[in-house]
N, C-alpha and C positions, 0 to 999 in steps of 0.2 A: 528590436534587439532584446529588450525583456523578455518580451513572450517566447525566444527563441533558450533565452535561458531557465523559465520555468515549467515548459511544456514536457522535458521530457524527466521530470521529476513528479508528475500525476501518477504513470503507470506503476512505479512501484510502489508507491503511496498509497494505491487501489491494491494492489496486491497484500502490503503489509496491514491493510485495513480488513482486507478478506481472512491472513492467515490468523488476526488480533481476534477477531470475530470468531473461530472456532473454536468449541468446547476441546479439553483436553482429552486424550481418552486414555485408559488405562495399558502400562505397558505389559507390553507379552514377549513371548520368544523370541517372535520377529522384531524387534524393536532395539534398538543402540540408547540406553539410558545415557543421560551424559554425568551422571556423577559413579562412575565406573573407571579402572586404568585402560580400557580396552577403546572407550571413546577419546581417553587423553593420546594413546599410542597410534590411533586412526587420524586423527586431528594432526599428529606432528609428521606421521608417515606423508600423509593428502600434501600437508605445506612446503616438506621435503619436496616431492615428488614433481608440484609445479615450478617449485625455485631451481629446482637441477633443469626442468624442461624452458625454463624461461633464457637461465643461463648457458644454458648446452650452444645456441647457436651461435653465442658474443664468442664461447669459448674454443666450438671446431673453425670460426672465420679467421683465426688470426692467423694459425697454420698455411688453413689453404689460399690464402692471400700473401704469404711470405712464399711459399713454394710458387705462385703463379708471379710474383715479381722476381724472383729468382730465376726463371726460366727464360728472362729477354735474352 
């Protein structure tokens, strides 16, 4: 039961160890700095976006569970 609790905390651990381990490289056009408003506005837009998609389905169930009890 330990090992079931720290096994699956390796792979990101290997992963965060891989992305610790790369040089930085310099940013260009292509790239989203993050001390910019454009990464703050991306950032709140992304958190937006997944809390309305998380919430969207608590929110159209309640309707159509009142309309399908309604219907006996």
């Amino acid at each position: 039961m330990l090992l079931a609790r720290f096994i699956p905390i390796i792979l990101p651990l290997a992963i965060a160890g891989s992305m610790a381990a790369k040089r930085a490289t310099a940013q260009s056009a292509g790239t989203l700095g993050t001390e910019n408003p454009t990464f703050g506005v991306m950032l709140f837009a992304t958190t937006l976006f997944i809390g309305a998609l998380t919430f969207f389905p608590v929110a159209s169930m309640g309707p159509i569970a009142e309309l399908l009890l309604s219907m006996k």
